[in-house]
C-alpha positions as a LaTeX table, in Angstrom:
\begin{tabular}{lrrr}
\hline
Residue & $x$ (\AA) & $y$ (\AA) & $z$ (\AA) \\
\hline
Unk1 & 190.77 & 110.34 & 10.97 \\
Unk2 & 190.35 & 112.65 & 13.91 \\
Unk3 & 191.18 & 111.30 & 17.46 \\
Unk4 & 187.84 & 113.03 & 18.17 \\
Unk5 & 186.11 & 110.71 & 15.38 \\
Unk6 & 188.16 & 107.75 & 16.90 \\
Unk7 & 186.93 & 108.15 & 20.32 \\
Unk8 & 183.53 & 108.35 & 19.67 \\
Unk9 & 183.98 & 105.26 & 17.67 \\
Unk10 & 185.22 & 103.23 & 20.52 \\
Unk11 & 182.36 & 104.60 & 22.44 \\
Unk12 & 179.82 & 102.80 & 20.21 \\
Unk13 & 181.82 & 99.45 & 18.94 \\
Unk14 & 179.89 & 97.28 & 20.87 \\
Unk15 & 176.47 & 99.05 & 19.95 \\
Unk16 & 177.86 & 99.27 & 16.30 \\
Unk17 & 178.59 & 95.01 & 16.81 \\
Unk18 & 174.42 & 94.56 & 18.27 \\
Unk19 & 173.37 & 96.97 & 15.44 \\
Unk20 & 172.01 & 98.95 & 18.33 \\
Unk21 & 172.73 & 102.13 & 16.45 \\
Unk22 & 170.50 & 104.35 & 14.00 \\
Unk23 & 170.99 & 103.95 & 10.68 \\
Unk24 & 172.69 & 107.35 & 10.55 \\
Unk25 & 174.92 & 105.86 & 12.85 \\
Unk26 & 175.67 & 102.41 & 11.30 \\
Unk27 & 176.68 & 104.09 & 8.26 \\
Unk28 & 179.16 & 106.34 & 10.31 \\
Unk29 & 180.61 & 103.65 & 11.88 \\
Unk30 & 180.82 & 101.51 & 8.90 \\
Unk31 & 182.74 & 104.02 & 6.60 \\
Unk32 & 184.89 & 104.72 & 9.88 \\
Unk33 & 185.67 & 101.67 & 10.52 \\
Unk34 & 186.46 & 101.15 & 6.91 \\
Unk35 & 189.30 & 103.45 & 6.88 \\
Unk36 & 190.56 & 103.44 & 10.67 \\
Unk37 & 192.80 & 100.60 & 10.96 \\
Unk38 & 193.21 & 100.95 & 14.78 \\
Unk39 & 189.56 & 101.20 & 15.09 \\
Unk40 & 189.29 & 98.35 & 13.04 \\
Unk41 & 191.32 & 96.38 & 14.85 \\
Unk42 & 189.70 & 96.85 & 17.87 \\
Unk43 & 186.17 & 96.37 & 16.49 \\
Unk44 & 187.93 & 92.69 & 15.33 \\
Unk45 & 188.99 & 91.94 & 18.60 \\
Unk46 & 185.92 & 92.21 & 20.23 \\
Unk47 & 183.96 & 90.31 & 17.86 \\
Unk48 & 186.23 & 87.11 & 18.38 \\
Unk49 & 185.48 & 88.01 & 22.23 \\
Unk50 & 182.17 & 87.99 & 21.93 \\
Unk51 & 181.69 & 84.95 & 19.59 \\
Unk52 & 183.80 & 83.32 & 22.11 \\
Unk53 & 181.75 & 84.32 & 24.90 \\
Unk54 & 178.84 & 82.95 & 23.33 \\
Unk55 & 179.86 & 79.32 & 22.87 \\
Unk56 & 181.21 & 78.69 & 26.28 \\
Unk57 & 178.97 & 77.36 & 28.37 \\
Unk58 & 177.76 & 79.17 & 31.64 \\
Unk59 & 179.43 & 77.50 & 34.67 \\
Unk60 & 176.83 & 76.64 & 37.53 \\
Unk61 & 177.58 & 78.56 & 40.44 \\
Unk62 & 179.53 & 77.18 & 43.26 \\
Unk63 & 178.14 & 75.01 & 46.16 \\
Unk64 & 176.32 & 77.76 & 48.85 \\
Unk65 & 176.10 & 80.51 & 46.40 \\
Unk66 & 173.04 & 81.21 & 46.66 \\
Unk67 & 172.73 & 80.87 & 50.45 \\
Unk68 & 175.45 & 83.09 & 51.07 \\
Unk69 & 174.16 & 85.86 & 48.91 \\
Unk70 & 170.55 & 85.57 & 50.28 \\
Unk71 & 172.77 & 85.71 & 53.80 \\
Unk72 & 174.62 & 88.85 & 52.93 \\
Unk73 & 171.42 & 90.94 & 51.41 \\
Unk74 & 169.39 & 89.74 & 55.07 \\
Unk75 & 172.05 & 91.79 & 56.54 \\
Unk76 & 172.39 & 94.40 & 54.40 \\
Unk77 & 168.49 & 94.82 & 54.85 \\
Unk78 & 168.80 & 94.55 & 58.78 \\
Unk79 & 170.99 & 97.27 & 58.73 \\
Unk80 & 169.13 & 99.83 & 56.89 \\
Unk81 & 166.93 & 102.14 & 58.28 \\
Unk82 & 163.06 & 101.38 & 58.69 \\
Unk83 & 161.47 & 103.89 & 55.78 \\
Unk84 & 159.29 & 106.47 & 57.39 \\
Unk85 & 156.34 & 106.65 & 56.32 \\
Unk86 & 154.93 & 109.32 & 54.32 \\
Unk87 & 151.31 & 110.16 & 54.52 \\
Unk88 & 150.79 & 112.09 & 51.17 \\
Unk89 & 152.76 & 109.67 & 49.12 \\
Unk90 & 149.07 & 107.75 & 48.05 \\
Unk91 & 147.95 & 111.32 & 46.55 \\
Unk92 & 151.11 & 112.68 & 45.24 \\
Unk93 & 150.72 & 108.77 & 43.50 \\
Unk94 & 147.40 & 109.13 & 42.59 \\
Unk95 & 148.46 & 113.04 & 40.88 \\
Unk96 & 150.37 & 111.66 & 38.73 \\
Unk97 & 148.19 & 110.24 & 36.06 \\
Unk98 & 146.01 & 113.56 & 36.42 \\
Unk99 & 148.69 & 115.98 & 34.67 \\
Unk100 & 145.92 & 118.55 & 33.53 \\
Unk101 & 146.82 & 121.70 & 31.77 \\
Unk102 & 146.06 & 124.91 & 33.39 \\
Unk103 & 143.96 & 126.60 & 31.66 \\
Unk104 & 141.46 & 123.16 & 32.06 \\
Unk105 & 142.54 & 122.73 & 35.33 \\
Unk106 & 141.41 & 126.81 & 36.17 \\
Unk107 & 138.04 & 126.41 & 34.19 \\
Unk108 & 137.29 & 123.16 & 36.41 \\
Unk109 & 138.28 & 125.24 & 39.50 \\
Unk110 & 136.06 & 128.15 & 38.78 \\
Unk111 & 133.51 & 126.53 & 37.90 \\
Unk112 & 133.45 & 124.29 & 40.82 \\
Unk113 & 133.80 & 127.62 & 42.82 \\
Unk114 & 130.20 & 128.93 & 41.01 \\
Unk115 & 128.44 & 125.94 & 41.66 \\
Unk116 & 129.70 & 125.88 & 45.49 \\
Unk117 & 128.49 & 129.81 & 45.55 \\
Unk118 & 125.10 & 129.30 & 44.02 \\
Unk119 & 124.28 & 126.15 & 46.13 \\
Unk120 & 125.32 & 127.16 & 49.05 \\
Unk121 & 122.54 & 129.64 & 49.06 \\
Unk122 & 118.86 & 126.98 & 48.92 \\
Unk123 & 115.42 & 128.50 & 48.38 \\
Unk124 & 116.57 & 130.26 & 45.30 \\
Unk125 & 113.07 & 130.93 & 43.48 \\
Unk126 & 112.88 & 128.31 & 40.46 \\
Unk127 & 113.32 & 131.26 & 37.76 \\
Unk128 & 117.01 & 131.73 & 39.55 \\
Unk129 & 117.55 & 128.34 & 39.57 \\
Unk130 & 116.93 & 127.54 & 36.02 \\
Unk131 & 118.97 & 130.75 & 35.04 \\
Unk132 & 121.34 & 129.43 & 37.15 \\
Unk133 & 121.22 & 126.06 & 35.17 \\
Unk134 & 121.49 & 127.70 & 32.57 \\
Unk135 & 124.29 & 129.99 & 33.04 \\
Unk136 & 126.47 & 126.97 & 34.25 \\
Unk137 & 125.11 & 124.81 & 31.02 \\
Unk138 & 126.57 & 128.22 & 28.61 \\
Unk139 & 129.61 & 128.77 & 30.82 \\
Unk140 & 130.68 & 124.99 & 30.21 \\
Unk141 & 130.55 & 124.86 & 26.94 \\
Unk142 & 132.04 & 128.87 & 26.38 \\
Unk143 & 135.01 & 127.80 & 29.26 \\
Unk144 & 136.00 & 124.58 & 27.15 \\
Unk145 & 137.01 & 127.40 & 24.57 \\
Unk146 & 138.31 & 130.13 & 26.29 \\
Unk147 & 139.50 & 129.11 & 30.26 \\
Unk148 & 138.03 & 131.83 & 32.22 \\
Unk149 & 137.20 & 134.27 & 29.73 \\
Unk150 & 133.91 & 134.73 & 31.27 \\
Unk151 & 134.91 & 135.28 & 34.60 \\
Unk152 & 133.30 & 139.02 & 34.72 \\
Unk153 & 130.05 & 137.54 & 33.59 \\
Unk154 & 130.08 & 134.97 & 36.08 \\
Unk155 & 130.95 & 137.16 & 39.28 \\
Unk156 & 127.80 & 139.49 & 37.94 \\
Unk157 & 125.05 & 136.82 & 37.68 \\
Unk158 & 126.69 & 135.04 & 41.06 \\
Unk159 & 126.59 & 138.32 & 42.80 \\
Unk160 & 123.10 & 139.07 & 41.42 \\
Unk161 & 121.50 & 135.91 & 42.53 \\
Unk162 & 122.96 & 135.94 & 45.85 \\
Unk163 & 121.99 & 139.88 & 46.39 \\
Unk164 & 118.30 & 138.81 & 45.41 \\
Unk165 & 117.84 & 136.26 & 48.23 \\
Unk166 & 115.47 & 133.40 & 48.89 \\
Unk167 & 112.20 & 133.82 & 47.77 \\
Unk168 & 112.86 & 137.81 & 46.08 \\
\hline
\end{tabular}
């Protein structure tokens, strides 16, 4: 055996004892173990330790334990600074479930952009504004497939509606 092989061994004895490993590693361990006596013997010793461990009893802990320690973190806590607080923390919070990709996250943006162009302009004449309906209805389902792929067609129509006016 390697000490290479024997050190990584060591590493994962008490792993190997939980059966915490893979079973890629088990059998490593195993056939290790089986013919590194030093490894072995260590991998002995601390499974008597831990059988020990597990039939003594836990002693209670001493009289004012517990008062002490709640004592000692009071001042511990006392003597930390007050945390500042931070104002965007709720939305960088809130962000966090939202992980969109980008391409989704560029359609949604654009599109909100054409919808804030066309209605920012009222009195559209009700041919515009169903061709406007359904322009956004197309552009929906077209961006879903291809992000921003008819962003030339949208800056025409939005520039042609706008450049016809209320009413023209």
């Amino acid at each position: 055996m390697t000490e290479m092989d024997c050190g990584r061994s060591r590493e994962c004895l008490s792993q190997y004892l939980d059966e915490r490993l893979s079973q890629r590693e088990m059998r490593w361990m195993a056939a290790h173990l089986e013919g590194c006596s030093a490894c072995r013997a260590e991998f002995d010793g601390l499974r008597v330790t831990k059988t020990a461990l597990q039939h003594e009893p836990v002693p209670p802990p001493a009289a004012g334990f517990w008062t002490g320690m709640h004592a000692r973190v009071r001042e511990e806590c006392a003597s930390l600074p007050a945390p500042r607080p931070d104002p965007g923390a709720w939305l960088r919070a809130l962000g966090q479930g939202w992980r969109l990709p980008k391409a989704v996250t560029a359609a949604a943006v654009a599109a909100g952009l054409v919808l804030a162009v066309l209605s920012a302009r009222p009195g559209h004449p009700p041919a515009a504004r169903d061709e406007i309906d359904s322009f956004i209805a197309q552009h929906a389902e077209y961006s879903a497939a291809r992000p921003l792929g008819d962003w030339p067609r949208m800056t025409f129509v939005s520039s042609e509606i706008n450049a016809a006016g209320p009413g023209e």
